[in-house]
C-alpha positions in Angstrom: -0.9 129.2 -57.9 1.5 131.1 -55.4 2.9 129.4 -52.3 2.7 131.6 -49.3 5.1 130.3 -47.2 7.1 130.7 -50.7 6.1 134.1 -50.9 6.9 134.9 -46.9 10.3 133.6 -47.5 11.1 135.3 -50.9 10.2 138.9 -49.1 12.3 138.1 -45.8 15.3 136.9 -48.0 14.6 140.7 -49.7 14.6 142.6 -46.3 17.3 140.6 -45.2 19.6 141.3 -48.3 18.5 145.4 -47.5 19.0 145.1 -44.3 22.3 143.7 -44.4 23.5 146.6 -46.9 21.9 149.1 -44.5 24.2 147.8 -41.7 26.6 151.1 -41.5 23.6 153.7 -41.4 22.0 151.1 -38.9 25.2 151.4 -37.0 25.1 155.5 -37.4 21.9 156.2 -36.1 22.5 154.1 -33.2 25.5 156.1 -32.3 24.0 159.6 -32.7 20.8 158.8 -30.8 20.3 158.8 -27.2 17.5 156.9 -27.3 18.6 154.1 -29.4 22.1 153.9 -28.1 20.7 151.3 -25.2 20.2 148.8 -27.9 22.8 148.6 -30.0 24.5 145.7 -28.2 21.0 143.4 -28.9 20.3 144.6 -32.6 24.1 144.2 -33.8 24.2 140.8 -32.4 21.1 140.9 -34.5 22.4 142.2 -37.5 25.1 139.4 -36.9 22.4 136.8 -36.8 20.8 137.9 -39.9 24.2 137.5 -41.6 24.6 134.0 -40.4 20.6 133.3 -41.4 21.2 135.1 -44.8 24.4 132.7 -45.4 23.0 129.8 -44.6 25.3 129.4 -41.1 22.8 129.5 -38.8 19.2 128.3 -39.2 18.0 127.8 -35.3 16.1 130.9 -35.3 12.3 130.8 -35.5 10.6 133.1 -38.8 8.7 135.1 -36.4 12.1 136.2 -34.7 13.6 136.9 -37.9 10.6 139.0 -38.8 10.5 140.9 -35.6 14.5 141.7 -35.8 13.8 143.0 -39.6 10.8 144.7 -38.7 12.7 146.8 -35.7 15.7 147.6 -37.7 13.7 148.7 -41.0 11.6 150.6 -39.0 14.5 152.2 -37.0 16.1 152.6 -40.4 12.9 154.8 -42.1 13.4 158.4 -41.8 9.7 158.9 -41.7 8.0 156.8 -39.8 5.2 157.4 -36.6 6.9 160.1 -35.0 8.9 161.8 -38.1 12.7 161.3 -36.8 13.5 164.9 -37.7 11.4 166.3 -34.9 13.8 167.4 -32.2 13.9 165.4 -28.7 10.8 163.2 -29.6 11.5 162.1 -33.0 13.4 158.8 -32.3 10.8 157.9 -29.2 9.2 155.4 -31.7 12.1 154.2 -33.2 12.8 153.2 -29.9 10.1 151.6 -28.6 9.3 149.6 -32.0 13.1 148.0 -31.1 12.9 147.5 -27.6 9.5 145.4 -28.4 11.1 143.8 -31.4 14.2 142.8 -29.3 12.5 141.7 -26.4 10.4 139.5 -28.5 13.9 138.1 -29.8 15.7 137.9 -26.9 15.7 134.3 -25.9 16.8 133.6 -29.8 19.0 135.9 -29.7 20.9 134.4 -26.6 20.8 130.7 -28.0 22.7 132.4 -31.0 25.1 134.2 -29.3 25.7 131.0 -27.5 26.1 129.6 -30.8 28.4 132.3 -32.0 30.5 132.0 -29.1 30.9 127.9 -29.1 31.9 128.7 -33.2 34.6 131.3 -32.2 35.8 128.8 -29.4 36.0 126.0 -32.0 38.0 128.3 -34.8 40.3 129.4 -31.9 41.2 125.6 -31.0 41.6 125.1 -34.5 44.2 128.0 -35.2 45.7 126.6 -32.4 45.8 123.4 -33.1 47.0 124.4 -36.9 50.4 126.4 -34.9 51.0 123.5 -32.7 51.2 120.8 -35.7 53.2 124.1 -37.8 56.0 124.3 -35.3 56.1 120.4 -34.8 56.2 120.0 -38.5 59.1 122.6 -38.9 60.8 121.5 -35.8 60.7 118.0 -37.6 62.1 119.4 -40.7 64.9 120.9 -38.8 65.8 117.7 -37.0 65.9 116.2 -40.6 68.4 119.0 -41.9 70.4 118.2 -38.9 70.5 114.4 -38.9 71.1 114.8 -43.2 74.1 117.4 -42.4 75.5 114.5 -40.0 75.5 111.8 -41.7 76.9 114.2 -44.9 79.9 115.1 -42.3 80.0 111.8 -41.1 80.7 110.2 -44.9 83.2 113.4 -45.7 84.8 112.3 -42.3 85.7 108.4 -43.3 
């Protein structure tokens, strides 16, 4: 007997896996398109979350925002869709609004993660600092050492 939250899962993990190797033509289309340049900001940090989600870093996000970000971005991604993208001036409309609804149903996930995101960049960037400070005491403490062992060596040439 199959499990359908099983199931559910199994197929997001699979769109999420596509999605995240679609990432540079993602990326493309947004730059070449008018119409889809406005969100490129909200579905990268999307396509950032997914990553996280798809690694196992971040797991604060509801299914149903996960689904709507996938949904969006596959749709933004087919070529042939409502409104056939290779119709001049109108054929990226769609794509367009399918995202800005996906997106908007995301948004308040997507700020807790960015949130997220930023608190994790904050806490690598105290580390790496932290990491320098205890390098530089550790070699300044080595130097004192050579110091102190090259005086007492001219001390006991000395007597």
């Amino acid at each position: 007997m199959f499990n359908k939250k099983t199931d559910k899962h199994d197929e997001l993990v699979s769109n999420l896996k596509h999605l995240i190797g679609k990432e540079d033509k993602l990326k493309e289309k947004l730059e070449d398109n008018s119409y889809l340049e406005p969100f490129s900001d909200d579905l990268m940090l999307f396509m950032s979350l997914i990553k996280d989600y798809y690694k196992g870093d971040y797991r604060k996000v509801p299914f149903k925002t996960i689904s709507a970000g996938v949904v969006g971005a596959i749709y933004t991604l087919n070529p042939i869709d409502f409104i056939p993208d290779s119709i001049p001036f109108i054929g990226y409309i769609d794509d367009a609004l399918v995202l800005k609804f996906c997106l908007r149903q995301a948004r308040k996930d997507l700020q807790k993660y960015k949130a997220w995101k930023q608190e994790q960049s904050d806490a690598q960037s105290k580390l790496e600092a932290k990491e320098n400070t205890d390098k530089i005491s550790n070699e300044q403490t080595n130097t004192d050492k050579k110091e102190s062992d090259q005086n007492t060596t001219d001390l006991k040439k000395a007597s």
